[in-house]
C-alpha positions as CSV (number, residue, x, y, z in Angstrom):
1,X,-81.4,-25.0,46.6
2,X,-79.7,-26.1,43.5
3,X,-80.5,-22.3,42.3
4,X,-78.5,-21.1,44.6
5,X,-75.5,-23.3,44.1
6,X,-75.3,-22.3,40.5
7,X,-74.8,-19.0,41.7
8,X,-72.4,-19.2,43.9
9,X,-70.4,-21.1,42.0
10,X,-71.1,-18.7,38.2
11,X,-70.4,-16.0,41.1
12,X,-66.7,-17.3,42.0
13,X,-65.7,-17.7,38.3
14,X,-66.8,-14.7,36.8
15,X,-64.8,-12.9,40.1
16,X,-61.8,-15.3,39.1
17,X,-61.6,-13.9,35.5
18,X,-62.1,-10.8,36.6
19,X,-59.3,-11.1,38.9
20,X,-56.7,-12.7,35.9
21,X,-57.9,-9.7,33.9
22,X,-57.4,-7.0,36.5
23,X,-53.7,-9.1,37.1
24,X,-52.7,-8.8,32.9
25,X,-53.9,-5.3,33.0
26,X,-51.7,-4.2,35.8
27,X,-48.5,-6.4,34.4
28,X,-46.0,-4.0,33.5
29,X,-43.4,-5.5,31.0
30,X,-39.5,-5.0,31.8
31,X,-37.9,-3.9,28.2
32,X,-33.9,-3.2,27.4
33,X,-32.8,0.2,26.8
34,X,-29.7,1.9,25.6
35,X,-28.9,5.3,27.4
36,X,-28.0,8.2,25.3
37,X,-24.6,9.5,25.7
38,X,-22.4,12.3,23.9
39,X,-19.5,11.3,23.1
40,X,-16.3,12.3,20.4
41,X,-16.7,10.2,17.3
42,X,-14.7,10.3,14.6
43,X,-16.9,9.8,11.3
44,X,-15.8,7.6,8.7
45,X,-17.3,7.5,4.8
46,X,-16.2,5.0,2.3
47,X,-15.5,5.6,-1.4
48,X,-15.1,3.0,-3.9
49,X,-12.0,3.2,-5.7
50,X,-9.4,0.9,-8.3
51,X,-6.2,-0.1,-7.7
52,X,-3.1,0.5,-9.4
53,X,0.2,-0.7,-9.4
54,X,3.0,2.1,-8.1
55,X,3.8,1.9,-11.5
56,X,2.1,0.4,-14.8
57,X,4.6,0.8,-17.8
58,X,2.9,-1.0,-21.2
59,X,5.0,-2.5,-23.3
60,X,5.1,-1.7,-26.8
61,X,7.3,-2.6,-30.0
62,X,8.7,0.7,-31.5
63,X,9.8,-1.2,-34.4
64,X,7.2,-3.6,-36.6
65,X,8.1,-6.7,-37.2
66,X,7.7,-10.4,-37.0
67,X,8.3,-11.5,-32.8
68,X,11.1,-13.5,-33.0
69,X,11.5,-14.7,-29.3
70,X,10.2,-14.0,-26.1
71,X,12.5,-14.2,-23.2
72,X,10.5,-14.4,-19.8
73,X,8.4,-16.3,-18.2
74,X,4.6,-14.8,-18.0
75,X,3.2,-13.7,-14.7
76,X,6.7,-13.6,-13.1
77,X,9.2,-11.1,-11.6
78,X,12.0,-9.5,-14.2
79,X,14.1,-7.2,-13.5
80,X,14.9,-3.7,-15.4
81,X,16.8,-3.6,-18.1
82,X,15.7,-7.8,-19.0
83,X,15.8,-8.7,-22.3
84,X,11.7,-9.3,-22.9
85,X,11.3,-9.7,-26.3
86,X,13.2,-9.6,-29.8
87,X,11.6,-8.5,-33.2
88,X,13.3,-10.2,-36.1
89,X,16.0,-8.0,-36.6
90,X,17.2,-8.8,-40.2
91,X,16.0,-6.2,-42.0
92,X,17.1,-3.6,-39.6
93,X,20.6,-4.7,-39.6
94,X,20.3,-4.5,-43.9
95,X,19.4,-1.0,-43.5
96,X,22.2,-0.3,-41.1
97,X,24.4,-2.3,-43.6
98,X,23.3,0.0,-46.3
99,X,23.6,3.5,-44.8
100,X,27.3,2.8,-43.8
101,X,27.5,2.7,-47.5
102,X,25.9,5.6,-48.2
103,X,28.3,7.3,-45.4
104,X,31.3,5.9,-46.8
105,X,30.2,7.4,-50.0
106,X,29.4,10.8,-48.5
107,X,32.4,10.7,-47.2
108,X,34.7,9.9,-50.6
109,X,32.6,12.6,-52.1
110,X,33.7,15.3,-49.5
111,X,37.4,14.2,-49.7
112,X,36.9,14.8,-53.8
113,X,35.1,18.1,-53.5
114,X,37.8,19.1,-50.8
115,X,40.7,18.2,-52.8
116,X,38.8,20.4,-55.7
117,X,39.0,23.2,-54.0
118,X,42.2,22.7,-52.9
119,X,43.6,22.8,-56.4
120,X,40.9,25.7,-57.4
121,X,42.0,28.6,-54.2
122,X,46.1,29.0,-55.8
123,X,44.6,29.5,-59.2
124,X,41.8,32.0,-57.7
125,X,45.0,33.8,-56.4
126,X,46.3,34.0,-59.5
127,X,43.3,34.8,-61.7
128,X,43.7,31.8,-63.7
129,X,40.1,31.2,-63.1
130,X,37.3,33.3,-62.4
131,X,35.6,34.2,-58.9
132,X,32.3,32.3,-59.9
133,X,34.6,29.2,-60.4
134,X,36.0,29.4,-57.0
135,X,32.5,29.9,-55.4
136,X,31.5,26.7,-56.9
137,X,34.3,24.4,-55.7
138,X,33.6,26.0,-52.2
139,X,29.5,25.1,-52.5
140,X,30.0,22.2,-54.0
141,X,32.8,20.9,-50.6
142,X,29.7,22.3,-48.5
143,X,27.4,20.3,-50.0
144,X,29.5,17.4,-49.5
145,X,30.1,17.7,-45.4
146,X,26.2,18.4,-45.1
147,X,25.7,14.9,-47.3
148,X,28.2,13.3,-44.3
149,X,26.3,14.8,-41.7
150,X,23.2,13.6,-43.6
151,X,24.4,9.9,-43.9
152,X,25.6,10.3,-40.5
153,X,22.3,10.9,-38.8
154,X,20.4,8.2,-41.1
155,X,23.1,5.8,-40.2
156,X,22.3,6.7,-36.1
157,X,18.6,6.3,-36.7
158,X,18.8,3.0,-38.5
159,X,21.4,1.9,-35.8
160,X,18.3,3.1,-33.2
161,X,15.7,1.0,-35.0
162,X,18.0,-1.6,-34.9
163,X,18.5,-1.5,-30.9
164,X,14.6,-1.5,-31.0
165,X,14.3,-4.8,-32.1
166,X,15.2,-6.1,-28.7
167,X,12.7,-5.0,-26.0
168,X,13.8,-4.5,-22.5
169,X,12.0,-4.4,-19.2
170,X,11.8,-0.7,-17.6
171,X,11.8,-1.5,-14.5
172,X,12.2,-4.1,-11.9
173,X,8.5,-5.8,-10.7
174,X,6.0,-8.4,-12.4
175,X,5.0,-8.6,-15.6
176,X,1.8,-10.0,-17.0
177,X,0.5,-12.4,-20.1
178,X,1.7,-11.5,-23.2
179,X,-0.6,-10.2,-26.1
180,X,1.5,-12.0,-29.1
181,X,3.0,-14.6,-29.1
182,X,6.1,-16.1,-31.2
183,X,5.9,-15.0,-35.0
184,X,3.3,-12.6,-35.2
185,X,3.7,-9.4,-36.7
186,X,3.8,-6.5,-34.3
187,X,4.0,-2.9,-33.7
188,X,1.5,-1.7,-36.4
189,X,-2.3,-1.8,-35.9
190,X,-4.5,-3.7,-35.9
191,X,-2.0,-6.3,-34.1
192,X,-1.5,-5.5,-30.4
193,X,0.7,-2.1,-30.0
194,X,0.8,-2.9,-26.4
195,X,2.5,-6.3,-25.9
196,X,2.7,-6.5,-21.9
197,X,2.6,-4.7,-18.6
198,X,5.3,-4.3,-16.0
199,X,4.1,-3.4,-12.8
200,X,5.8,-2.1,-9.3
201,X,4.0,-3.8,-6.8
202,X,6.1,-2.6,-4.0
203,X,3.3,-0.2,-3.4
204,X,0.0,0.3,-4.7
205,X,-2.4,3.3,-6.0
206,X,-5.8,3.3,-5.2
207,X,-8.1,5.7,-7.3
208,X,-11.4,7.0,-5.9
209,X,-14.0,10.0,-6.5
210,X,-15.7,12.5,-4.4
211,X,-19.0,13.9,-5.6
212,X,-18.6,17.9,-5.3
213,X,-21.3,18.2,-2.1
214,X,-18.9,15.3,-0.5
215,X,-15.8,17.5,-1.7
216,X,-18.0,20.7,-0.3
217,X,-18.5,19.3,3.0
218,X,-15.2,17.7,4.0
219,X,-13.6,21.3,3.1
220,X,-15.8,23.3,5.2
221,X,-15.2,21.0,8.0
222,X,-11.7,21.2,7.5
223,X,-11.9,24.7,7.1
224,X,-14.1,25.5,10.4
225,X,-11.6,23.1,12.5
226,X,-8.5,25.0,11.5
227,X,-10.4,28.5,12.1
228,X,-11.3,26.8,15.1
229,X,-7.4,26.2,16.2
230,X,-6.4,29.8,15.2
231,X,-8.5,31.3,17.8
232,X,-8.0,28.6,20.6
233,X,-4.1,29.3,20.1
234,X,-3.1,25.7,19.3
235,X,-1.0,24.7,16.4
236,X,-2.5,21.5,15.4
237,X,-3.7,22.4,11.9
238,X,-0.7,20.8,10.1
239,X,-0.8,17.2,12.5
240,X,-4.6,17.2,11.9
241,X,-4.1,17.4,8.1
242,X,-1.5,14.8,8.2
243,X,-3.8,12.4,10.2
244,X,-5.9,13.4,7.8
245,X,-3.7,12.0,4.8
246,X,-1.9,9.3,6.7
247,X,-4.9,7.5,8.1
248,X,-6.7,5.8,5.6
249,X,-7.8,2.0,5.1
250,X,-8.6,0.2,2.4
251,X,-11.6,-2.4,2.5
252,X,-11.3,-5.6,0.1
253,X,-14.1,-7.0,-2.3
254,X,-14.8,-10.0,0.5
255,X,-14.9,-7.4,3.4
256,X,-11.6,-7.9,5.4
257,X,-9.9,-4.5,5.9
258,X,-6.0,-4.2,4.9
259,X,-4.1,-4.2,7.5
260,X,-1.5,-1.2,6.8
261,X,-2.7,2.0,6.2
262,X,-2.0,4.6,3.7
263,X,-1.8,8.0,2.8
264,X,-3.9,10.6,0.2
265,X,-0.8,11.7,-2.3
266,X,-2.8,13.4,-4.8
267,X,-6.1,15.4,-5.2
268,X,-6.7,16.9,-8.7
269,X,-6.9,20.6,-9.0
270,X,-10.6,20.7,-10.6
271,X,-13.9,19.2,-10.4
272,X,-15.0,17.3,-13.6
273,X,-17.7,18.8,-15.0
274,X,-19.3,16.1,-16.7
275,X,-19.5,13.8,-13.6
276,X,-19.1,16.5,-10.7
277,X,-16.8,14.5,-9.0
278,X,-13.2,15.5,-7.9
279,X,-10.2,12.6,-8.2
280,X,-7.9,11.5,-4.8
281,X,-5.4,8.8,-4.9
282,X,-3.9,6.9,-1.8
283,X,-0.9,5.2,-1.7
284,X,-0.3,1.9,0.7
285,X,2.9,-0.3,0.9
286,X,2.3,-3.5,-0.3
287,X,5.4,-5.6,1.1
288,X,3.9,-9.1,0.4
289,X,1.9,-8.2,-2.9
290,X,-1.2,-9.0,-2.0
291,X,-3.0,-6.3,-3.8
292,X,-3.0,-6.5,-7.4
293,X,-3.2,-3.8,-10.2
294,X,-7.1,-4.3,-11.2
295,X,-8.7,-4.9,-7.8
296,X,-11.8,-2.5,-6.5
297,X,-11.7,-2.1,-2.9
298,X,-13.1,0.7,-0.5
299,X,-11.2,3.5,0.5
300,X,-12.3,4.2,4.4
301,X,-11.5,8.1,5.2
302,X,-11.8,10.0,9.0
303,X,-13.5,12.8,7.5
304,X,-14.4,14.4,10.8
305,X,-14.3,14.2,14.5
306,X,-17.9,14.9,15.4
307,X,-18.1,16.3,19.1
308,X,-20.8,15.7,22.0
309,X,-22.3,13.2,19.4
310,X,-25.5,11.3,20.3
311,X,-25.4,7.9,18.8
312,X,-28.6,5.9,18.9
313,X,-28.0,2.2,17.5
314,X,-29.2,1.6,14.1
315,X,-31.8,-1.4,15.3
316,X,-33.7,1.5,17.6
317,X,-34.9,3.5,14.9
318,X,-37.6,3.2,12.0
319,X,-37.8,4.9,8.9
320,X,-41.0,5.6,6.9
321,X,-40.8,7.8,4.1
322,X,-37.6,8.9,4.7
323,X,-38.6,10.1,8.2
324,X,-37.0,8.4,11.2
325,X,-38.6,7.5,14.7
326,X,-37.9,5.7,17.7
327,X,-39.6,5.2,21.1
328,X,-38.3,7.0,24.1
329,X,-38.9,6.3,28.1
330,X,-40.0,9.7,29.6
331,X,-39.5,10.4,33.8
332,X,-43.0,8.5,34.0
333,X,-41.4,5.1,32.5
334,X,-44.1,5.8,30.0
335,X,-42.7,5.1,26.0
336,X,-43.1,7.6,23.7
337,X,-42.8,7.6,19.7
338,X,-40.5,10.6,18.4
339,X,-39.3,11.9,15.0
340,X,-35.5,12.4,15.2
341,X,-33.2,14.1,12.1
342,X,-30.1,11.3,11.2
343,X,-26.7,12.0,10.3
344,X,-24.0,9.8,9.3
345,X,-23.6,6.1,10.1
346,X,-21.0,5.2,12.7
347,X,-20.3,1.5,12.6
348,X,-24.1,0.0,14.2
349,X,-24.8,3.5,15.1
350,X,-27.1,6.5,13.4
351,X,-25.6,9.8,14.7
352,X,-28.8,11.9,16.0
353,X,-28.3,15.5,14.9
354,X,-31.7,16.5,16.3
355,X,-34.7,15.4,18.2
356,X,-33.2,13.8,21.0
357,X,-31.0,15.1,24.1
358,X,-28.4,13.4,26.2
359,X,-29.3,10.9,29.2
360,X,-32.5,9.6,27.3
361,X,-33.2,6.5,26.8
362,X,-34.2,4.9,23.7
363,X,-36.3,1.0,23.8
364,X,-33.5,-1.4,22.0
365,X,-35.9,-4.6,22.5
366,X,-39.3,-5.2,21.6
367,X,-39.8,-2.7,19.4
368,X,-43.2,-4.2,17.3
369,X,-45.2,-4.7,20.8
370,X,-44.1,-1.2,22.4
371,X,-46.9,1.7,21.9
372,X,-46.6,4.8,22.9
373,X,-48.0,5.7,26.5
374,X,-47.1,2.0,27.7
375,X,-45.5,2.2,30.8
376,X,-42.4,-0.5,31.1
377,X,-39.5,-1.2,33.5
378,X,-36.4,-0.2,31.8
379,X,-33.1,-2.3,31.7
380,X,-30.4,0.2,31.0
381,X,-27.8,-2.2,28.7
382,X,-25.0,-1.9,27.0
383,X,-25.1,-1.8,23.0
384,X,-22.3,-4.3,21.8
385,X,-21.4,-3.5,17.7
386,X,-21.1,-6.1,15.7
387,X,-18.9,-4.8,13.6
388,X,-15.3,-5.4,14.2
389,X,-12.0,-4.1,12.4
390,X,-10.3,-7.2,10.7
């Protein structure tokens, strides 16, 4: 009797767990996914680059010389034509002193030798001298004007130097520390030849590189668009170049993103061959001078406009080797693991060139307990970027 109530009772538990084992083995998980759909896209790449000021004028003392004075206050705003610094000045104005001298003797000279010949030609005339004579008095009244002229220019260039020993400001903008200071001997190495910087800040210059494959692509694609207009018939080549130029932002050291936008005003003419890069410079207003000559920041360029894109976020896929996967829900809700070729990085987003088509979907959630052939309910959800223009 007890026999047999041992075995019904081992009988009803070993059905039980068989039961909450047949019940885990037919639980089907519900897991997020994130439909696949083409879209336009522009595609944005970001180069780093150094800032400038519109303009960056050194400061230098054309004249050596003790620095006498300096007239502004470092770090502020001057305007052009301020009086910045003053070399002493004294020996300059002795030499100036001394060629008006040297002109005024120049000059008695040339009155003698003129007065010379004057008295020489009437005898000439009458052959109470000799040709040779007369040829003399006439070199000799030549020599004396190009000894004027001489003393003349001397005179002007020691006038010059002397107008060097006061340094003005350029232009109007902000100028930096100085790089001597009050009675040190300047303008002659190995003291400081440059003795400031003025800089325009009313706009700034940002500097950046493109390797020659980045230079490559960007031209084909510009090219292949425009051959693209010709034969559609639309005229949009010079607007789409101009977007092109006129729609580029600049990205700070901290992150935050400027908030006017500038333009590419320069591209060099040649790739340099020791770096196989290519320069471009943007220009962007900078009203409240915020951006300072010196800065590195990001230049952030629409290089493209990539069409019926498929964008898979970034989180989906795994790369090993350099290969990328992700796991995608078949017709059967059954997952399957899939090797995919990348493009370029859109925001949260990996553009999908190949390996996957449109109206897929890909698992967002879960991904270390998914295997492939596991059947799942999928969630279709939206993919919210967390990256946000400032």
């Amino acid at each position: 009797m007890k026999f047999s109530i041992y075995a019904f009772v081992f009988s009803a538990l070993f059905l039980a767990s068989c039961k909450e084992k047949q019940e885990v083995k037919t639980t089907i998980q519900k897991l997020q996914v994130f439909e696949v759909k083409p879209q336009t896209v522009p595609v944005y790449k970001e180069f780093v680059g150094q800032i400038y000021g519109k303009s960056d004028i050194p400061i230098r003392a054309r004249v050596e010389g003790f620095l006498d004075k300096i007239h502004f206050k470092e770090g502020g705003r001057v305007e052009k034509g301020q009086l910045l610094y003053s070399v002493d000045p004294e020996p300059y104005m002795q030499d100036v002193t001394s060629q008006k001298s040297k002109l005024a003797q120049s000059k008695t000279n040339l009155v003698q030798k003129e007065s010379d010949l004057e008295r020489i030609i009437p005898l000439a005339e009458m052959d109470a001298i000799s040709k040779r004579e007369l040829d003399m008095a006439r070199a000799k009244r030549d020599a004396a004007k190009s000894e004027v002229k001489s003393a003349e220019a001397t005179l002007k260039l020691a006038e010059i130097n002397l107008g060097y020993a006061d340094i003005y400001s350029p232009l109007t903008g902000l100028i930096g520390r100085t790089l001597a200071r009050e009675g040190e001997f300047v303008g002659k190495d190995p003291n400081p030849v440059i003795l400031n910087t003025v800089s325009n800040l009313e706009s700034i210059r940002v500097q950046f590189f493109l390797s020659e494959n980045e230079y490559l692509a960007i031209a084909r694609e510009y090219k292949t668009a425009k051959k693209a207009q010709k034969e559609s018939g639309k005229v949009l080549v010079e607007e789409d170049e101009k977007e092109f130029r006129d729609n580029v932002e600049l990205i700070f050291s901290d992150g935050t993103t400027y908030g006017l936008k500038g333009n590419i005003d320069f591209i060099d003419r040649s790739v340099d061959p020791n770096t196989g890069a290519i320069l471009l410079q943007a220009s962007f207003s900078n009203p409240d001078l915020l951006i300072r000559p010196g800065q590195f920041g990001r230049v952030k360029i629409n290089v493209r406009n990539a069409e019926n894109a498929l964008l898979v976020p970034q989180k989906c896929l795994k790369e090993l080797q350099g290969k990328y996967s992700l796991f995608v829900v078949n017709a059967e809700n059954k997952v399957e693991a899939r090797q995919v070729e990348v493009g370029d990085i859109v925001d949260d987003y990996w553009l999908i060139e190949s390996g996957l088509k449109a109206g897929e979907k890909v698992v967002l959630e879960g991904l270390q307990k998914v295997r492939s052939g596991m059947e799942i309910v999928p969630e279709v959800v939206a993919f919210k970027s967390r990256k946000q223009k400032i």
